[in-house]
C-alpha positions as CSV (number, residue, x, y, z in Angstrom):
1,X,18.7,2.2,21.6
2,X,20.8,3.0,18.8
3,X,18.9,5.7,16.5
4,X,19.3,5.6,12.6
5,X,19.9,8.6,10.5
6,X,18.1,6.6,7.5
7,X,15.5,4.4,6.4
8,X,17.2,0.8,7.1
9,X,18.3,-1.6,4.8
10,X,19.6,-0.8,1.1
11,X,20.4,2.5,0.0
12,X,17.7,1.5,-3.2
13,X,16.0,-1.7,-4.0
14,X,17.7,-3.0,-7.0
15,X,13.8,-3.1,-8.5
16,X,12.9,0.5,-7.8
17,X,11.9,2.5,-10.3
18,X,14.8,3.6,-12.5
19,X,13.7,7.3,-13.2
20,X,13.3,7.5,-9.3
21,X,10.1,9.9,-8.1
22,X,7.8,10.7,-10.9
23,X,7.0,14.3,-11.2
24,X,3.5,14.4,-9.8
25,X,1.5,17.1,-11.2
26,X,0.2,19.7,-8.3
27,X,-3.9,19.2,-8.2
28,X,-6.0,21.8,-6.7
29,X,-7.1,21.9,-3.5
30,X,-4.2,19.5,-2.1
31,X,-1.1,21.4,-0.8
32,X,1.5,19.3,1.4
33,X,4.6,20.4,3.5
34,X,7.2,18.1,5.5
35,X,9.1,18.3,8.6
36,X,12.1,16.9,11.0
37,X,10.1,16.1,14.4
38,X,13.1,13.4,15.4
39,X,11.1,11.6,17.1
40,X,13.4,8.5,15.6
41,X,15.1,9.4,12.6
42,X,17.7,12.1,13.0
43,X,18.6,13.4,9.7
44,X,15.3,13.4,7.9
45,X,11.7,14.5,7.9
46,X,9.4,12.7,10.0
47,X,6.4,14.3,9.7
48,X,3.7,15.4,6.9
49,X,0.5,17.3,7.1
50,X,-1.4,17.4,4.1
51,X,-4.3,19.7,3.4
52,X,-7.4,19.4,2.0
53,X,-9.7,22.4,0.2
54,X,-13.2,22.5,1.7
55,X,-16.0,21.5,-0.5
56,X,-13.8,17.8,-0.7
57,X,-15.2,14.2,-0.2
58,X,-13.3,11.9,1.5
59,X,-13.0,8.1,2.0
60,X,-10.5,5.3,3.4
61,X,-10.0,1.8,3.5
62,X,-8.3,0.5,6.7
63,X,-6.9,-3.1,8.2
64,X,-8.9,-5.5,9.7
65,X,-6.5,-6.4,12.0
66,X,-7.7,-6.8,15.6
67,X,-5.3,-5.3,17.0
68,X,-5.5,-2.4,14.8
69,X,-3.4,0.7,16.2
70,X,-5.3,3.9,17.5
71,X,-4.6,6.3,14.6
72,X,-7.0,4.1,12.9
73,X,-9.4,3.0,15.4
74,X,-9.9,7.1,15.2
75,X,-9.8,7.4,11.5
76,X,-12.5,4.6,11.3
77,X,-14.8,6.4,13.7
78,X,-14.8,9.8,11.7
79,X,-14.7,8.4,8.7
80,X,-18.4,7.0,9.7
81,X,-19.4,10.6,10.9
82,X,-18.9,12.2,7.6
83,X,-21.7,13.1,4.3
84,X,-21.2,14.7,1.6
85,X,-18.6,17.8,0.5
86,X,-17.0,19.3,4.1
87,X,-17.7,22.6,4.6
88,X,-14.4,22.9,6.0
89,X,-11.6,20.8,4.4
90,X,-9.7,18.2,5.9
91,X,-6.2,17.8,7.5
92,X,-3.9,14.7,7.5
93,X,-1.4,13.7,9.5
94,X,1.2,11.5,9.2
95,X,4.8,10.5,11.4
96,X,7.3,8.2,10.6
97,X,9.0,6.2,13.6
98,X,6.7,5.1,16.4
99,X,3.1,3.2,14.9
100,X,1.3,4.6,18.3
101,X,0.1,0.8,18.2
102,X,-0.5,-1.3,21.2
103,X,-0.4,1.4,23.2
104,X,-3.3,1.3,25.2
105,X,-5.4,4.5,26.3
106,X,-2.3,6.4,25.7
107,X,-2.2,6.0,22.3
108,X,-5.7,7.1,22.6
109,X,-4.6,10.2,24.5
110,X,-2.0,11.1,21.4
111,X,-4.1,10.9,19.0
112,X,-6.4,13.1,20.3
113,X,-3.2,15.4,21.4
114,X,-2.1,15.7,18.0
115,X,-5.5,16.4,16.4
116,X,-6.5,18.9,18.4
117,X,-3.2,20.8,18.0
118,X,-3.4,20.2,14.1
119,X,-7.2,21.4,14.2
120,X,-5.9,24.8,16.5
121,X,-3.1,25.2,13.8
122,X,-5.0,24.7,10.2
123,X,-8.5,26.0,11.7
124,X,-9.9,22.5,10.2
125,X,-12.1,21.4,12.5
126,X,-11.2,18.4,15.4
127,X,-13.3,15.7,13.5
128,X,-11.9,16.7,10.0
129,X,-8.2,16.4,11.1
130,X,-6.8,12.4,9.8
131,X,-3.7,11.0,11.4
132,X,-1.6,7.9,10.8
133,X,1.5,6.8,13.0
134,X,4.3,4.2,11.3
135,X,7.3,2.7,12.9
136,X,7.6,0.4,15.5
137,X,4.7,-1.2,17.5
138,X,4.3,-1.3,21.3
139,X,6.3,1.8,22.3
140,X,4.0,4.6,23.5
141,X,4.4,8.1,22.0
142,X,5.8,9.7,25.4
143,X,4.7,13.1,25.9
144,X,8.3,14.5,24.5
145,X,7.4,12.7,21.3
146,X,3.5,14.1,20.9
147,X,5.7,17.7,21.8
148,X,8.0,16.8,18.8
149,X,5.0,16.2,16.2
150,X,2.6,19.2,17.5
151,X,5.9,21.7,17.8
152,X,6.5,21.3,14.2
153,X,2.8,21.8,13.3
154,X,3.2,25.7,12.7
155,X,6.1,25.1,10.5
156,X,4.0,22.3,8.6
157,X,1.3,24.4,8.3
158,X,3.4,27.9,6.9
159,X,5.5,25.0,4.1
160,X,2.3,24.0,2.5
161,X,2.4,23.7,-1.1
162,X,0.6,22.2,-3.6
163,X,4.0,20.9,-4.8
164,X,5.4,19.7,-1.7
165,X,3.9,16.4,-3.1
166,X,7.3,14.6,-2.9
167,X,8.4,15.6,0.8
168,X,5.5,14.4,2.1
169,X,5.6,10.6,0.8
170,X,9.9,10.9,1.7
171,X,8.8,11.7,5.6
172,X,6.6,8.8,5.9
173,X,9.0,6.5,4.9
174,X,10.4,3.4,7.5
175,X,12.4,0.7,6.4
176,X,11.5,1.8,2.4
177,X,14.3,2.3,0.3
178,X,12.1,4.9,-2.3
179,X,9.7,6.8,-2.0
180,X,6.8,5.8,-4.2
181,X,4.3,7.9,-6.1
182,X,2.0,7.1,-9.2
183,X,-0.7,9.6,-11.0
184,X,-3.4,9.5,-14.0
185,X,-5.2,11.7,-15.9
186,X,-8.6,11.1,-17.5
187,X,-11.0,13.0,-19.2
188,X,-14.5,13.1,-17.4
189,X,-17.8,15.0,-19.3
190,X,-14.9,16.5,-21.6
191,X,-12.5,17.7,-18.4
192,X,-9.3,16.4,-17.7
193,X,-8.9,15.2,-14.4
194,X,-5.9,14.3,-12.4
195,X,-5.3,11.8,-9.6
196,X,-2.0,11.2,-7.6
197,X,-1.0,9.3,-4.8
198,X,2.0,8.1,-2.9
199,X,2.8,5.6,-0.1
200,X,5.1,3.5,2.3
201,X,5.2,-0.1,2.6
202,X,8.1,-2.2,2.6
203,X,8.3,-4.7,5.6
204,X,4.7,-6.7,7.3
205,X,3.4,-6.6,3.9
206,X,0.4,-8.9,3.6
207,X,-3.5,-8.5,1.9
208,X,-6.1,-8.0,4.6
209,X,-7.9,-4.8,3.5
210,X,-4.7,-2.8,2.6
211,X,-1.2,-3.2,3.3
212,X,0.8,-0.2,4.6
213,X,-0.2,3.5,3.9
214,X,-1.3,5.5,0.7
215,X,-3.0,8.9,0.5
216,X,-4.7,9.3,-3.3
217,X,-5.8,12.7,-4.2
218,X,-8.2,13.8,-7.2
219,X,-9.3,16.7,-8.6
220,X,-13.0,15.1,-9.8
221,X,-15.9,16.2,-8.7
222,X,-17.3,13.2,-6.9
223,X,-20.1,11.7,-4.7
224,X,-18.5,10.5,-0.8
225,X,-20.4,7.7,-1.1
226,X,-19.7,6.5,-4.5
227,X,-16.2,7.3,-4.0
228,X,-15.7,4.9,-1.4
229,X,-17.1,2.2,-3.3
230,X,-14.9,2.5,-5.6
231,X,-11.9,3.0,-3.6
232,X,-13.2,-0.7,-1.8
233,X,-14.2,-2.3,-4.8
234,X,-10.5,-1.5,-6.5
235,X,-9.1,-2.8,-3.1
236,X,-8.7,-6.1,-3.9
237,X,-6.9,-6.1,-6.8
238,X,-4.7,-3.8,-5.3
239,X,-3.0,-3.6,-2.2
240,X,-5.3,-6.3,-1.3
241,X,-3.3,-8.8,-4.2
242,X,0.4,-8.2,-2.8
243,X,2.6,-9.6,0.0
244,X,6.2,-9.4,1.2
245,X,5.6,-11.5,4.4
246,X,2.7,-12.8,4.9
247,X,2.4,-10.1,8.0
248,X,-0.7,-7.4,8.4
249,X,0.2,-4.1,9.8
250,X,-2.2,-2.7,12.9
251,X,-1.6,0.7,10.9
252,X,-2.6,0.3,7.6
253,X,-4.5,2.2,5.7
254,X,-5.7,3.9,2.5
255,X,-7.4,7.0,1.9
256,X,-8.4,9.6,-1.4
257,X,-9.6,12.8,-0.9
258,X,-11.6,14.4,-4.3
259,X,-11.7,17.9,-4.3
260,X,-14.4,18.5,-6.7
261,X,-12.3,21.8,-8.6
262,X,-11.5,20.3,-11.6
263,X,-14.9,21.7,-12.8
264,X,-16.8,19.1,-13.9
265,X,-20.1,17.4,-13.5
266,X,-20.1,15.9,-10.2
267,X,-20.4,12.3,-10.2
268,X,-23.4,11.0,-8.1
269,X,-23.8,7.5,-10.0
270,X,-21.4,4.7,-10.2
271,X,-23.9,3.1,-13.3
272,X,-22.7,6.1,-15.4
273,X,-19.6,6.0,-18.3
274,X,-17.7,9.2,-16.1
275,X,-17.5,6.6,-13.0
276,X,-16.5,3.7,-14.7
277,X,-13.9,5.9,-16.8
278,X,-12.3,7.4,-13.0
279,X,-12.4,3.8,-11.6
280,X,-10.0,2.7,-13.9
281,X,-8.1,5.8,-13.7
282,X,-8.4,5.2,-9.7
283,X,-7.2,1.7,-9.7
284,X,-4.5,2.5,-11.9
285,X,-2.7,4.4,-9.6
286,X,-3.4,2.0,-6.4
287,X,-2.2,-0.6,-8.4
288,X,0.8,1.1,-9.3
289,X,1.5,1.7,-5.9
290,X,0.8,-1.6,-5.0
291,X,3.7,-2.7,-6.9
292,X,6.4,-0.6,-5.8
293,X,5.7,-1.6,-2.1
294,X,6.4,-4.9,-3.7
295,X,9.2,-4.1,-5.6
296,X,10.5,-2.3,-2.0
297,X,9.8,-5.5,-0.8
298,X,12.5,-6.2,2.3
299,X,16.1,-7.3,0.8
300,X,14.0,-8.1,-2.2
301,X,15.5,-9.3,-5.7
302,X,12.9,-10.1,-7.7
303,X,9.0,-9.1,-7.9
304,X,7.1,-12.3,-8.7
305,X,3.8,-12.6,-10.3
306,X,1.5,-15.4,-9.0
307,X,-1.5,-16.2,-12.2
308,X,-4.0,-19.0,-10.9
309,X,-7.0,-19.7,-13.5
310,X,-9.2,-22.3,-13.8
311,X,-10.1,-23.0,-10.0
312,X,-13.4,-24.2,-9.1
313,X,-14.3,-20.6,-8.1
314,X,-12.9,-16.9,-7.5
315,X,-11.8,-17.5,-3.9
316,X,-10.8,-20.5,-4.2
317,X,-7.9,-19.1,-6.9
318,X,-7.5,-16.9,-4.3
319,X,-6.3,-19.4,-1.6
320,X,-4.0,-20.8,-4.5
321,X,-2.4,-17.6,-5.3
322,X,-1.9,-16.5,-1.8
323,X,-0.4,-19.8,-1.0
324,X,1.9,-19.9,-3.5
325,X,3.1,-16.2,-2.6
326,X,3.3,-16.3,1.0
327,X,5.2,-19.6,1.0
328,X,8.6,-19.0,2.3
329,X,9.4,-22.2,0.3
330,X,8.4,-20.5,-3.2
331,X,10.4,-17.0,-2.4
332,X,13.8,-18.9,-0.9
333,X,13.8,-21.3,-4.1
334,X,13.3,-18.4,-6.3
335,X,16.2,-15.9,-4.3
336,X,18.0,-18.6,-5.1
337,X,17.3,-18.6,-9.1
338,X,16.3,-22.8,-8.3
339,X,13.6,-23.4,-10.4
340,X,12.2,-26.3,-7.6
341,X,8.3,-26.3,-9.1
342,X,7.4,-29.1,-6.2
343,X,7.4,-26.4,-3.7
344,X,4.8,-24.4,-6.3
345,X,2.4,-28.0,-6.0
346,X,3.2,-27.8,-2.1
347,X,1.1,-24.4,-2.2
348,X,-1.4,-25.6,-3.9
349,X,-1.9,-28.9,-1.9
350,X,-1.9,-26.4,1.5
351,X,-3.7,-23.8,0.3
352,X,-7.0,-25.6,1.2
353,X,-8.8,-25.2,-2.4
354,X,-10.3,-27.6,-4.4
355,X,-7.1,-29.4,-6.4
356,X,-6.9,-32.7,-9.1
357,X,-3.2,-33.4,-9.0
358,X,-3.4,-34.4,-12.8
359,X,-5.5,-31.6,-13.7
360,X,-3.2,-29.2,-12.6
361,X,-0.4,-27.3,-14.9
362,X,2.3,-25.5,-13.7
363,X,4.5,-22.6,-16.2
364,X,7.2,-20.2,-15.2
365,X,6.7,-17.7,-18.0
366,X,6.4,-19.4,-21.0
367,X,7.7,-22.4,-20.3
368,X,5.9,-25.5,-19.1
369,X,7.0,-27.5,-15.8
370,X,3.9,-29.8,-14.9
371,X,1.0,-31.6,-16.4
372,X,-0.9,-34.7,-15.7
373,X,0.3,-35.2,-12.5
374,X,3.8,-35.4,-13.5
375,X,6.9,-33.3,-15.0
376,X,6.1,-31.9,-18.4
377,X,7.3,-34.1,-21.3
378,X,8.9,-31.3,-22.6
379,X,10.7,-30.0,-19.3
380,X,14.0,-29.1,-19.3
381,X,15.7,-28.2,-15.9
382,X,18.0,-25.6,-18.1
383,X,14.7,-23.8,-19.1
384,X,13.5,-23.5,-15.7
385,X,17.0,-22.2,-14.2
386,X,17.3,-19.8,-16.8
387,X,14.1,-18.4,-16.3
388,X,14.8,-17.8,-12.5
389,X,17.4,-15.5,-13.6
390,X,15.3,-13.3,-14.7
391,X,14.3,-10.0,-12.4
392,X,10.3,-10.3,-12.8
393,X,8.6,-13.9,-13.0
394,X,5.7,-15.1,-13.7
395,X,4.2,-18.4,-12.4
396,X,1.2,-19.5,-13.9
397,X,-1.3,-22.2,-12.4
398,X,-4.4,-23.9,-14.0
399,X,-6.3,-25.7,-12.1
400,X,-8.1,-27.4,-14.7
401,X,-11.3,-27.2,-12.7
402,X,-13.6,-24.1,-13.4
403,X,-13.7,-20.3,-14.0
404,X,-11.9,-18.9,-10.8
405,X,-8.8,-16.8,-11.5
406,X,-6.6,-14.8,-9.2
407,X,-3.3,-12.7,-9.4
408,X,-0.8,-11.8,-6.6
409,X,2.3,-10.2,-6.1
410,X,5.4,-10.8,-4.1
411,X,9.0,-10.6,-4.5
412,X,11.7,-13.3,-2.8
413,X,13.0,-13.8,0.3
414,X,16.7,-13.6,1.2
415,X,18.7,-12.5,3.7
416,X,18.6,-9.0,3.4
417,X,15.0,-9.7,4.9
418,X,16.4,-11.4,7.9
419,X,19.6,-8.5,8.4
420,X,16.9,-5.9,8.3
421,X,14.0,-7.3,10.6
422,X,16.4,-8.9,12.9
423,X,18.1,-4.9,13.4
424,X,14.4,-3.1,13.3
425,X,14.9,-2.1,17.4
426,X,18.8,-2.3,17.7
């Protein structure tokens, strides 16, 4: 097998961010450090361990997938485990390569392998330490490989710093072309408080809990329990509302760890003004993240936004929106800049909500395609075709049938997608 030096695909999606990897500000109680394991990538780091202050509440968000890989099935079961602020802080974590997934009791066996020698090195105890695995599904983490991850713990572990923010989200990276990070700052009983995150996601990019990997971290003083509510509730119009492929990783997962030292009031009630105000700080920064997976999207050209209103009912808008963004139909029209708006009232006749053919409008951005069952009166194919040049689109659909709206993300589909997936393993 032919091993790359570099994340595959192009050197930088043509819609990354243009000022690169914002500078994240340090927030205490986090410190990170990266490191070259090789267990597939050569010239790069491979391997992150984050660290987490005790005192800290923690909470995650993981795939439903049945197949889900063991790093999560182990995540899931200490997550259930903890209450309240750990005594003893919390390690995480993360290599870039092999996803440990379908692998069997083995996978079992290196999760438990790594832990324990990330618990001997950081003194954090076994059931505090957090581990993900990204890369390629099926292949076992041989005993050489669980060596390469646990040999580079020590190192890890004398690197840490609370500004090693940006190494960390670089050596989790696969078939990603940037690394992405997003932050906020909000003012909570008259403290500011900061919250930053980064993640990975480029390829089997699809909403069924989350979509890849992100790790958010917080200063705020904040109850576990109302902490993960809000991390679930902001789910779904998150991670939960993008999609490259239509495909649902066995690794994903999402997780925040709140520290509690920006000094504060701690927040024990969601019903209270402080709660609501770091919710929308929160989601914020998922949904900014969000977006950049999207905008990393494989060989992607163009990030499309999919607005459905006036379906019969929240979910169904839903189905709609997903439809219309999954469709490999929709994204090879729009890689092609072909404004072909049947393939738009395809979605919605397959999506399985409740549609009226003449009730139903159709607009890319401003301008109007469909209504009344028909072509728009005041249509022009010119309009249409120039608006597919554009780099971001918008496609609107009204129902004409209720209150339901939904909005999802997804970029095109070209070939690049194909030259990079059909390579992954060669």
């Amino acid at each position: 097998m032919a091993v790359p030096s570099e994340p595959m695909g192009p050197k930088v999606s043509p819609l990354a961010p243009p000022d690169g990897f914002p500078a994240l500000p340090p927030v205490a109680g986090v410190r990170f450090a990266a490191a070259r394991a090789g267990i597939r990538y050569r010239d790069r780091d491979d391997v992150m361990l984050a660290e987490i202050a005790p005192g800290s509440a923690l909470a995650g968000v993981f795939t439903r997938s049945a197949t889900r890989a063991a790093p999560v099935l182990d995540c899931e079961a200490k997550l259930r485990t903890l209450t309240g602020a750990a005594r003893h802080g919390f390690a995480i974590v993360v290599n870039a390569g092999n996803a440990n997934a379908f692998t069997g009791a083995a996978g079992d066996g290196a999760v438990k392998a790594v832990c324990a020698a990330a618990a001997d090195v950081t003194g954090v105890p076994v059931a505090h330490v957090f581990t993900a695995s990204t890369g390629v599904i099926g292949e076992p983490l041989p005993p050489e490989q669980i060596e390469q991850i646990t040999g580079v713990l020590a190192k890890l572990r004398a690197t840490l710093s609370p500004d090693g923010i940006e190494a960390a989200a670089r050596a989790i990276m696969t078939t990603d072309t940037f690394p992405k990070g997003a932050m906020a700052e909000v003012t909570l009983a008259g403290v500011p408080v900061r919250i930053v995150g980064f993640a990975k996601g480029s390829g089997m990019i699809a909403p069924d809990m989350a979509t890849m990997l992100a790790y958010l971290f917080t200063d705020a003083a904040i109850d576990r329990d109302v902490l993960q509510v809000l991390l679930s509730d902001a789910i779904g119009r998150s991670f939960n509302a993008i999609t490259v492929d239509s495909d649902t990783s066995p690794s994903d997962t999402v997780m925040v760890a709140a520290t509690g030292q920006a000094g504060h009031a701690a927040i024990t009630n969601l019903n209270t003004p402080d709660a609501q105000a770091f919710a929308v700080a929160l989601e914020g920064v998922m949904h900014d993240l969000a977006l950049q997976i999207v905008r990393d999207g494989e060989g992607a050209t163009k990030l499309i936004e999919v607005r459905v209103s006036g379906a019969a009912h929240d979910a169904d808008a839903g189905r709609v929106a997903r439809a219309i963004a999954n469709s490999p139909l929709v994204k090879t029209a729009i890689a092609g800049e072909d404004p072909n708006w049947g393939r738009i009232v395809m979605a919605v006749g397959k999506s399985g909500a409740v549609a009226d053919r003449d009730r139903l409008r159709i607009r890319f951005g401003d301008v109007l395609v469909a209504e009344r069952g028909w072509v728009a009166d005041s249509y022009a194919e010119e309009d249409g075709a120039a608006y597919m040049r554009r780099d971001e689109l918008v496609i609107t659909v009204d129902l004409g049938l209720g209150a339901g709206t939904a909005t999802m993300w997804t970029c095109d589909l070209t070939h690049g997608y194909i030259t990079i997936n059909a390579d992954y393993r060669s």
